[in-house]
C-alpha positions in Angstrom: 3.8 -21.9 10.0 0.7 -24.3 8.9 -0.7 -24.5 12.5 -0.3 -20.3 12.7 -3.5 -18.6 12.3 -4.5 -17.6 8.1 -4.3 -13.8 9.1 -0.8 -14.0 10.1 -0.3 -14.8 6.3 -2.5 -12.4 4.9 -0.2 -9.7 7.4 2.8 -11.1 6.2 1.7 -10.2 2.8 1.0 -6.6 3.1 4.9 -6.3 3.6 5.8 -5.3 0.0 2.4 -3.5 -0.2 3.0 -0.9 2.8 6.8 -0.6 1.8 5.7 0.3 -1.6 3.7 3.2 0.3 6.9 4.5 1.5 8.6 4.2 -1.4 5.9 6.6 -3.1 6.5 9.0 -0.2 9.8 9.2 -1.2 9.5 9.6 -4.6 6.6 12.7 -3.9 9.1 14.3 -1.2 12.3 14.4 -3.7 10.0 15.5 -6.5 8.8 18.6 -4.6 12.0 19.2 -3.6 13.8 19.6 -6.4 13.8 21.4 -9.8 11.6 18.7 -11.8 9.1 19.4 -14.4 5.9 17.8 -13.2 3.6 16.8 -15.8 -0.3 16.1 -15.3 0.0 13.0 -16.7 3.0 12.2 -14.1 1.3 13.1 -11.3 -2.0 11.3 -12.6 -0.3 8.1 -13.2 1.8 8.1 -9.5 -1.9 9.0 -8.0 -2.9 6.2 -9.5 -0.8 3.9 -9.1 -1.1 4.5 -5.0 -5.0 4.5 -5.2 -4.8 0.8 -6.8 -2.0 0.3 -3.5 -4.2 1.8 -1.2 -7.2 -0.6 -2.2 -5.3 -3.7 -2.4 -3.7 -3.2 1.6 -7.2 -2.0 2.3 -8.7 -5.0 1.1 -6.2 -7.0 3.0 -6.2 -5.2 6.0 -10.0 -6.7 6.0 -8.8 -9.6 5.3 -7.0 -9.8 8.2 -9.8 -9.1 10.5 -12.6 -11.4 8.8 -10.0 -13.9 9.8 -10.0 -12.9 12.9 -13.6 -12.7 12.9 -13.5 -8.9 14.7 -15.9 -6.6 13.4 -14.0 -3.2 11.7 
């Protein structure tokens, strides 16, 4: 992989990041389908948590192109 192009890398390692993203939709799709007590503090912390997700593929996503060099 050394003579591949850096943004293949910095793909590669959004994997886990945009799995993660599913995984949440999961969780939100069996907690409004079934007889849970939602908390504020529950929801707050899962909103949260897929904010700091959402920023970290963002910012590699950008990544990806500066490697690239093509403009966004």
């Amino acid at each position: 992989m050394s003579d591949q192009h850096p943004a293949f890398k910095t793909v590669y390692d959004m994997e886990e990041g945009v799995a993660d993203i599913e995984r949440y939709g999961d969780l939100l799709m069996d907690l409004g389908t079934g007889d849970h007590d939602l908390t504020r503090g529950g929801v707050y912390v899962i909103g949260k948590q897929l904010k700091i997700l959402g920023q970290a593929v963002d910012t590699k996503w950008r990544l990806v192109f500066d490697q690239l060099k093509v403009p966004l």
